[in-house]
C-alpha positions, 0 to 999 in steps of 0.5 A: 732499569725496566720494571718487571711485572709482578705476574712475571716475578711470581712465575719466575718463582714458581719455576724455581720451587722445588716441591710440588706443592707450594704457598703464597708466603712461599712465592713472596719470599723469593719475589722478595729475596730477587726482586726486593720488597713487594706489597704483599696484597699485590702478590697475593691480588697477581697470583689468584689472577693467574690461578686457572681455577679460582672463580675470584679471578675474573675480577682481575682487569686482565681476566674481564673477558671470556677465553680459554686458560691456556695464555701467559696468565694461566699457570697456577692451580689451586690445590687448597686455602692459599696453596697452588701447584703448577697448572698441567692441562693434562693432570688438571683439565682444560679451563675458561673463564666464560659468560653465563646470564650476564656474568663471568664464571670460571668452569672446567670444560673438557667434560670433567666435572670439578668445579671452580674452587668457590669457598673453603669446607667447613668441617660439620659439627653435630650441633645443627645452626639454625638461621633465620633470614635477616630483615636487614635490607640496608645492609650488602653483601661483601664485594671487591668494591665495598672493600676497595671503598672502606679501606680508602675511607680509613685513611681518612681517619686521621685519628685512627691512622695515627693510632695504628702508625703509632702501634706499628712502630711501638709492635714492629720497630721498637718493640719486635719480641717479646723477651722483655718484661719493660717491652711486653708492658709497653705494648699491653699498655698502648694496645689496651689504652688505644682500643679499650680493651678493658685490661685492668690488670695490666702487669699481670697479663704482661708477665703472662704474655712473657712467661709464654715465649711466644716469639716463634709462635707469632713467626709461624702464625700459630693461631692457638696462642690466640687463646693461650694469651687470652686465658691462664693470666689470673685477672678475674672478674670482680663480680663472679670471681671467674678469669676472664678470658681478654679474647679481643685484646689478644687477638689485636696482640697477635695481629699487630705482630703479624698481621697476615696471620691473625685476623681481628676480633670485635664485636661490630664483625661478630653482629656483621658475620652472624648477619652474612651467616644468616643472609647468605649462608656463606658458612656454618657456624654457631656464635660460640666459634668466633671466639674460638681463634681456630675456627674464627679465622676458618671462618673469616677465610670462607667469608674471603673465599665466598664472596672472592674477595680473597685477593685482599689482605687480612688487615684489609679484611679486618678494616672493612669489616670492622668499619662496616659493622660499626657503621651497620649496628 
């Protein structure tokens, strides 16, 4: 049987959407419903390359030369973070992928002004950040090919491939839900022993986990419970006596259930995010946000959107940034 291309699974999809407005989990649930299991990243990779007005598009193969939007490729518009509509000339212009000092840019050219969708907003905050420009030469910016080269060293990592190969079958396999008392301990144990979590109450954070009947609200990748699973279990400090707040653990909780939707906090990516922040400026956050699960994985999204890199998954995201970061401090 001959091989559908993948950009065809997806305008097959989009023919058959009945609503205007439409996501890529949208696509990905009917290309895997007609056509079987596809690699999520290679959907999402396919569809941003068809979208007429996203700037990341030109780093697709299929999209290295100049030439005006109007072919069997250019059939997305991009309405907001990871949502499209079907691409009209007449309600959304024309458009180009052209040169300009030597690289390739996406612009509108039928006189109108809307510009190529670059990075997402960041919803202003009356406390002003300060940046101050970082000193830190040896370290680049992201880029499609940083990306691509430390998600093909992680497979070296033996130890840490076994680990995570271990936890997808305990998270996905063995252990899906979160209904049981034996299989929410289980998983609180192997996360936190894996990556030192520090969970020295082990027992009562399971038995918060399951008091909070967060089934659904994985399923639809609801990114408070982020913090819900981080606070309200009791487990205090021995020094002040306050709770703790396991920020870190529950957001590997979270992310190896779905890890699409919950992106992964550490302490190498926070230094690594305030330094993007400070060099580059790719959005504007105080330190505080990135343990706010909301506005972290915001932020993670812009970082995505900025350096058009979000044609990767999150867990590809999670492992650059995570390796780079510990190479980096």
């Amino acid at each position: 049987m001959t091989k559908i291309p993948v950009w065809q699974m997806i305008h097959e999809a989009v023919n058959a959407m009945t609503k205007e407005v439409f996501s890529v989990d949208d696509i990905r649930s009917y290309i895997f419903e007609h056509f079987g299991v596809v690699n999520n990243g290679t959907i999402g990779t396919h569809a941003y390359a068809c979208t007429v007005n996203r700037q990341g598009r030109v780093n697709a193969p299929e999209n290295k030369k100049p030439r005006i939007a109007d072919g069997k490729l250019d059939f997305l518009y991009t309405v907001g973070r990871g949502l499209f509509t079907r691409f009209d000339p007449d309600t959304h212009g024309i458009w180009e992928i052209t040169e300009q000092d030597g690289k390739l840019v996406v612009q509108r050219v039928d006189g109108q002004t809307t510009p190529a969708k670059l990075s997402v907003s960041y919803e202003s905050r009356s406390n002003t950040v300060k940046t101050k420009a970082s000193k830190r030469v040896d370290i680049e910016s992201p880029n499609r090919e940083a990306v691509l080269r430390y998600n093909q060293a992680w497979n070296s990592l033996e130890g840490y491939t076994a680990q995570e190969s271990a936890l997808n079958k305990l998270f996905r396999e063995f252990c899906p839900e979160n209904k049981q008392l034996d299989d929410v301990l289980l998983k609180v144990t192997a996360l936190n022993a894996f990556y030192s979590t520090n969970i020295f109450s082990i027992y009562a954070v399971a038995k918060h986990i399951l008091s909070l009947d967060i089934d659904n609200r994985l399923y639809k990748g609801d990114i408070s419970l982020v913090s819900d699973i981080a606070s309200g279990h009791g487990v205090k400090g021995s020094r002040n006596g306050k709770e703790k707040f396991f920020y870190s653990f529950a957001t590997k909780y979270c992310s190896h259930h779905q890890p699409e939707l919950f992106p992964i906090f550490d302490s190498y990516v926070e230094k690594l995010l305030i330094h993007l922040r400070d060099k580059d400026q790719f959005t504007d956050f105080c330190q505080n946000d990135l343990r706010n699960s909301s506005k972290y994985k915001d932020i993670i999204l812009a970082l995505c959107d900025f350096y058009s890199i979000d044609d990767f998954t999150l867990k590809e995201i999670d492992r650059y940034l995570w390796q780079y970061g510990k190479e980096k401090f």
